[in-house]
N, C-alpha and C positions, 0 to 999 in steps of 0.2 A: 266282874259281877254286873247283870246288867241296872241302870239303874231307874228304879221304875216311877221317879220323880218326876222325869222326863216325857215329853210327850213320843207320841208313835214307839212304842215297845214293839220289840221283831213280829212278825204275824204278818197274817197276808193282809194287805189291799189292794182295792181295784189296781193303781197307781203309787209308783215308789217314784218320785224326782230326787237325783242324788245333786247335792251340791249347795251354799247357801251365797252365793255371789246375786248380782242383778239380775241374770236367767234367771235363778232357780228363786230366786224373791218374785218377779213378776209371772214366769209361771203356777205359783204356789194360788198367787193371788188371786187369776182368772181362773183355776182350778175349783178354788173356793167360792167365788162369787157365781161357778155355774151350778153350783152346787154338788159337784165331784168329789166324794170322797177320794182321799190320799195320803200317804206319809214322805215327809221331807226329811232328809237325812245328809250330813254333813261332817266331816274331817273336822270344822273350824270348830272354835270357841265362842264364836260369834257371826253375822251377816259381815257382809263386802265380797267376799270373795277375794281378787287380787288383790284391791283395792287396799287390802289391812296392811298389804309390803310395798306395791309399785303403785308409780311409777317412783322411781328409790330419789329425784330428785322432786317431788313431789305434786309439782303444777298439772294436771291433766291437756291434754289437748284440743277435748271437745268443750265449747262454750256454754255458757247459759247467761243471759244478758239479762238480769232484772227490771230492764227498764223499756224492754221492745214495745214494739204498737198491738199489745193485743193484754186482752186480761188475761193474769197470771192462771186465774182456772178454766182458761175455756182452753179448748183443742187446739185454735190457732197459735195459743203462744207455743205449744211444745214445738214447731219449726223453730222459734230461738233460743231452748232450753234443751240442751244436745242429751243431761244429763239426769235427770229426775225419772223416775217408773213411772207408769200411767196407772191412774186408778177412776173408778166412775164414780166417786167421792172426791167432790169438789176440793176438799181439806187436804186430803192427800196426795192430790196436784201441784205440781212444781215446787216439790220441798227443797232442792238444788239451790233457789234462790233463796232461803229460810235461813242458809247455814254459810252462805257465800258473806267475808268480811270487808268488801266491796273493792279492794286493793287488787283485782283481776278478776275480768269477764272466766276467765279459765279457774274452775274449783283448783281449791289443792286438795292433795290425797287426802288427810284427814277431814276435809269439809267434807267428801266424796264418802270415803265410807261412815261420816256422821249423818245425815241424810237418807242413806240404805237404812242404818240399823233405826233411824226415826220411822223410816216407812213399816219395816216389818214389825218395829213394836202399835205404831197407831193402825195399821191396817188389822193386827191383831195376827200374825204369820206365826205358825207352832212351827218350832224346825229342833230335830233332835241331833244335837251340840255333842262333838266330840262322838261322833259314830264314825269311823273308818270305813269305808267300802273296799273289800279286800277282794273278793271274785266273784263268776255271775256261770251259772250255768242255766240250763234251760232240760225243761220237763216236762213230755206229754203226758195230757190229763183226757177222760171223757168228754168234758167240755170245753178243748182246747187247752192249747201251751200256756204254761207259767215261767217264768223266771223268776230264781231264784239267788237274790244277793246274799252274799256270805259277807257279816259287818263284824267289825270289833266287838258291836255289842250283839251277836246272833243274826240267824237267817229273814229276811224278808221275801215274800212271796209276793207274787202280783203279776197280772194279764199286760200290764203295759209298764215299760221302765221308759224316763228320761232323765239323760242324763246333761244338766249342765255345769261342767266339772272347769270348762275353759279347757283354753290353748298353755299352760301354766306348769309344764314341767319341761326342766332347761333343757336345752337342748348342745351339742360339743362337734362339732365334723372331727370326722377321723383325722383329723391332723397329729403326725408326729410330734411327740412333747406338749400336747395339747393341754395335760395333766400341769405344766407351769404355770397355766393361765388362770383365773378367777372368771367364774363369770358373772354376767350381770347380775344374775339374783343372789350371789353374794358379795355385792359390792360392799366396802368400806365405809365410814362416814369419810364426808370430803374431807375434813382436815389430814385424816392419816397418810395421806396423797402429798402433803407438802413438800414442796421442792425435787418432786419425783419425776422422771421419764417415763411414760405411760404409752402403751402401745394397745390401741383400741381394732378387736378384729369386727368388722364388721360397719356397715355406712348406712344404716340405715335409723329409722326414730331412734330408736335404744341408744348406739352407737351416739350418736349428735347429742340425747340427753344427758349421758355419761361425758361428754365432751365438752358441753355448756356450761352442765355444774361443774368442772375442773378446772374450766379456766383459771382462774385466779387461786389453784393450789399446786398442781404442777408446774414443772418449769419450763416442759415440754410436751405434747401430744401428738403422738399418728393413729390415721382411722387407715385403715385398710381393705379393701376389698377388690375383686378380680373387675369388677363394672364401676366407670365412675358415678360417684353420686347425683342423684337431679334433686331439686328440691320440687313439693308438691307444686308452686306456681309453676314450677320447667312443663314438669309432666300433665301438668292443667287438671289434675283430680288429686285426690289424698291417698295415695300410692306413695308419692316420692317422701323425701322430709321433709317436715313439716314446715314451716317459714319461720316458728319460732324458734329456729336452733340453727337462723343462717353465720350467728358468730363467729363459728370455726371455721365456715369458709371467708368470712373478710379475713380473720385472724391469718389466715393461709394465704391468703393474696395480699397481704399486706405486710407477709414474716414475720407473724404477731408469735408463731413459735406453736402453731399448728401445721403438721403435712398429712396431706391427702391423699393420698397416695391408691393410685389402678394397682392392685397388683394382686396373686395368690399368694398364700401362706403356704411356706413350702417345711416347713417344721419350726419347731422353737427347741431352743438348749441355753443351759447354761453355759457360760464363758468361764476360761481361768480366774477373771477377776471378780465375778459371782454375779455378773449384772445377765439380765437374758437377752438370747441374740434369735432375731428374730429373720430365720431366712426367709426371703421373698424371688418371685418371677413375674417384672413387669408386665403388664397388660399389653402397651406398645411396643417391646421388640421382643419380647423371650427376655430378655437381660436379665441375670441375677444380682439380687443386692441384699444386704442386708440393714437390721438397725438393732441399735441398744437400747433396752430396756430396763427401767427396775422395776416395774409391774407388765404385768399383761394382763389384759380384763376382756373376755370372750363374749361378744353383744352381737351373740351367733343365733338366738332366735330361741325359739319353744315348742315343744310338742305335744300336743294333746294328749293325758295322763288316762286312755284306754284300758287299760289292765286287761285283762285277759279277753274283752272283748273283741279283737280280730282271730283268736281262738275258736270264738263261737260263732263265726264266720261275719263279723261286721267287716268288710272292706271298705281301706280304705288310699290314702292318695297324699304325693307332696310328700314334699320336709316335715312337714307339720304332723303328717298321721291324722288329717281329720278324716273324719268316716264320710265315705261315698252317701249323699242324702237325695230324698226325693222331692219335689217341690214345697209337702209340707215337713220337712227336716224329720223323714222317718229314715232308717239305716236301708239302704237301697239292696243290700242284701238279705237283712234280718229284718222280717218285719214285727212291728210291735215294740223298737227298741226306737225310741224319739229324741232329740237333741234340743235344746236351749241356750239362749246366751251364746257367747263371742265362739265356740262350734259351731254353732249354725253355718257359718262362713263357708260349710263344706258342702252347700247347697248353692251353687256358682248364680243361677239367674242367664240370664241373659249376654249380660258384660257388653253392651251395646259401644262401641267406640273403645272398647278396652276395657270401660270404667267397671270394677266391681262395686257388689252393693256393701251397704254400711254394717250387714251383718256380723262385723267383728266389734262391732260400739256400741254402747246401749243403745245411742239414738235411732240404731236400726231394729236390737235382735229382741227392743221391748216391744217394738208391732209387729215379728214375727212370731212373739210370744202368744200373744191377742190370738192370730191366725191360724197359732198351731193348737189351742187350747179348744176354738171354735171348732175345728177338723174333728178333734177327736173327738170334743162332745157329741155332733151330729154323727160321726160314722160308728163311733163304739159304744155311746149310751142313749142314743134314739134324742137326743136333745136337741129342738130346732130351734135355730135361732131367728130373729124374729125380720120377716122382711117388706118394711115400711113399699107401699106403693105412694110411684113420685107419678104427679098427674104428667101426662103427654103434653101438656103447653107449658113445664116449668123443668122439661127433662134439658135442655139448653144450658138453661141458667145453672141449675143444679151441677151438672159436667162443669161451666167456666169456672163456678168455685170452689167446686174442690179441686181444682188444676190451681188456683191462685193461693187457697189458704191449708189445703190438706196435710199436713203434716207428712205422716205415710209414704206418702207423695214425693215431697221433698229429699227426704230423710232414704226412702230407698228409692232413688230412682232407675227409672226403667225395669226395675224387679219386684216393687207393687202398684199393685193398680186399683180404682174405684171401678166396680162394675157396675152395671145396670142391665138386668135381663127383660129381651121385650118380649113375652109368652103372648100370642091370640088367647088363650088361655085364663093366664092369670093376669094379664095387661104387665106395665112398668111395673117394675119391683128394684128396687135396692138391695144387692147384693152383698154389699158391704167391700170389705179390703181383701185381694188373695192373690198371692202370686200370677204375676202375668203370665210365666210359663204355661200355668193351668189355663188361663182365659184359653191361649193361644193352643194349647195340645187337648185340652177337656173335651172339647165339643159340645153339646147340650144347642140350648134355644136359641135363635138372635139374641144379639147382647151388643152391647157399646163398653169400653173401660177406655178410661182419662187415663193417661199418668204424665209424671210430669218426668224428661230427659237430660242426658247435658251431653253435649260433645267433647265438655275439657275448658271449652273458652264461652259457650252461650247456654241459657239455659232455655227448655220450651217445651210446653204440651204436647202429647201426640196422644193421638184420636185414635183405639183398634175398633174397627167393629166385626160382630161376626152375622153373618145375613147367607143364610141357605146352604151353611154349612163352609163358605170360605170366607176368609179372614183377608180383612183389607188393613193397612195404616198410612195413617193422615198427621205426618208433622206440619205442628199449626206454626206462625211466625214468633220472631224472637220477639219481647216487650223490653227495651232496657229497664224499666221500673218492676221489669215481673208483674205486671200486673194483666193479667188474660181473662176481664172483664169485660173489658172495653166493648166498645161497635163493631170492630174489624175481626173482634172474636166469635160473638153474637154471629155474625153474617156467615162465616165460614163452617161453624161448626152445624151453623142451621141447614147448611144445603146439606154437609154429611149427613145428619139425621132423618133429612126425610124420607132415605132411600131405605132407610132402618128400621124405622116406627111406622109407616104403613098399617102392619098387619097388627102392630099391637092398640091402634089407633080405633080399629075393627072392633076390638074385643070389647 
């Protein structure tokens, strides 16, 4: 029975966002504040999202430093606050550091979703708790397509569905005997692990945090995988593991009673003696081997919990099953179907140097959130947003700081960008934040967009402009202190401009 206490009862609106994690909290919220009607709808009992089970040893990995150089409510601290929603209520900025009990720059899981569920009750977020999203079909109408979610508690309608559901259903490779193993989302508490042989498949975050927390209850551990492991300093971005979980490899170089083992899993079985034998083939010669187990714990990854949407033709890509997206994370085969939160990931960017963007962490997919809420508004409810003119003798300055303090900027580099369009027209204007892609394929007026880069090992602005319809770019120099205010920025970025601003200098 449905229960009509609850806010958002089945019926149509404009917008149905499924899911109540950090997506679907800070979507909700730019929803609301542009004044878009919508109903949120949610499996949980509660906000967080993952957040309410993992990370299962509990320390997050992205930081928030309470004590950076900037005030905790202005835009510049969210560069050292990886974890808080943004909100344009000063109060409801950087609540991450509200709940952190100063014992590590790194939340723990429970700080993490204490602070979501403070945001969605002070921000005032309706989300209807304990609704299931079970299937989605799609239905022409005279006025255009509807979709139509089939929930636990009845049908929703609506012209636009997004879904941020996460990357959050496990996932097992077809490995033989794979069924022996546990996986990480039903790991143990550590003590039940005492004195046991643990055989970890997989070398990646998960793997090393499953490996961390055990030290000191196992008596033994192997991680396993067919590649060896890099840690995020090897690989110079946040790809590899993380640095805080380099333990298992001293423990390993040292025969602290960790192996590391290159190798594929070539099945698991039980032994006569009951323990599991875990067959393997070396990475470096073919060689077969095996090892004994009394656990085996599968820290083989996660797939995005789709349901029947590649049915209705959302495609999509990867292990992961994220849906194929378009620059503003719209399903590139279904349009009308939008994504939020750590999905977004399946809208690549650029990858300039290799590096992907952050859109699998809050610290990215909360200002793709912003960008994708802005899209919609303007394309699907006539809603413009509002675009401040910056005068031609401060358009310089304005470019070096938001390269120096942008948040945006930081947080996704090379995949978002500040723009500024220079229309004869409408003179300079501020464009605001939008994927560089679009700078770069959109086309439209002269424009300039900052963003700020990395290679792996340096970080630095670089300068696109667009002038008579082709697209130039200007990596600016590295600063060790990051700081690209200076003189030597000034001068450099002043001669790019002038070839730019001309005609909007006219208007």
């Amino acid at each position: 029975m449905t229960d009509t206490a609850q806010p958002y009862p089945p019926g149509e609106y404009p917008i149905v966002v499924v899911g109540s994690g950090p997506g679907a909290l800070q979507t909700s919220y730019f929803l609301g504040r542009r004044g878009i009607e919508h109903a949120v709808i949610s499996a949980d009992s509660g906000p967080g999202g993952m957040f309410r089970k993992w990370p299962f040893f509990q320390r997050l990995l992205s930081w928030t430093k309470p004590y950076a150089p900037a005030e905790k409510t202005s835009r510049a601290f969210e560069r050292w606050d990886w974890n808080s929603l943004l909100a344009r209520e000063p109060e409801l900025r950087s609540l991450a550091a509200e709940f952190m009990d100063g014992s590590s720059d790194f939340p723990s899981r429970p700080e993490m979703e204490a602070q979501l569920t403070a945001f969605a009750d002070r921000a005032g977020l309706q989300i209807r708790y304990g609704c299931r999203w079970e299937a989605t079909r799609r239905e022409e109408t005279a006025d255009g397509d509807r979709f139509i979610l089939t929930t636990s508690d009845g049908e929703y309608r609506c012209r636009y569905a997004i879904f941020a559901v996460g990357v959050a259903e496990p996932w097992n490779p077809p490995t033989p005997g794979i069924e022996l193993a546990v996986h990480y989302a039903d790991t143990r508490a550590a003590e039940s692990y005492a004195g046991k042989r643990l055989f970890i498949i997989g070398k990646q975050n998960s793997g090393f945090e499953l490996a961390t927390g055990l030290l000191q209850w196992a008596s033994r551990i192997s991680l396993a995988s067919p590649k060896p492991a890099k840690t995020s300093i090897e690989t110079r971005s946040l790809v590899g593991v993380r640095a805080r979980y380099v333990q298992p490899f001293e423990d390993s170089i040292l025969g602290g009673g960790v192996d590391i083992l290159a190798a594929s899993i070539k099945g698991i079985s039980r032994s006569s003696s009951g323990a599991l034998l875990v067959e393997l083939e070396r990475s470096d010669n073919a060689m077969p081997m095996h090892v004994e187990a009394d656990e085996v714990i599968s820290a083989t990854g996660f797939v995005c919990p789709l349901r029947d949407l590649p049915a209705l033709g959302v495609a999509t890509f990867g292990q992961s099953k994220l849906p194929a997206q378009t620059d503003f994370w719209e399903s590139a085969s279904v349009p009308g179907i939008f994504f939020a939160g750590t999905i977004g990931q399946g809208a690549a960017g650029l990858k300039k140097h290799g590096i992907p963007a952050n859109s699998g962490a809050v610290q990215g997919s909360r200002y793709n959130a912003r960008v994708l809420v802005r899209e919609i508004a303007e394309r699907h409810f006539g809603i413009e947003m509002d675009r401040p003119e910056i005068k031609i003798g401060d358009l310089r300055d304005y470019l070096l700081a938001e390269a120096t303090y942008a948040p945006e900027l930081w947080h996704q580099k090379a995949y978002l960008a500040s723009v500024v369009s220079l229309d004869p027209d409408t003179g300079v204007r501020d464009e605001g934040i939008m994927p560089l892609t679009r700078f770069l394929d959109g086309g439209g007026p002269d424009a300039v967009a900052m963003t700020v880069e990395s290679d792996g090992a340096t970080i630095y602005p670089v300068v696109y402009t667009r002038f008579d319809g082709k697209t130039e770019e200007y990596p600016l120099e590295v600063d060790p202190l990051n700081d690209f205010d200076g003189l030597p920025y000034k001068r450099a970025l002043g001669t790019i401009l002038n070839r730019v601003t001309a005609g909007a200098s006219a208007a």
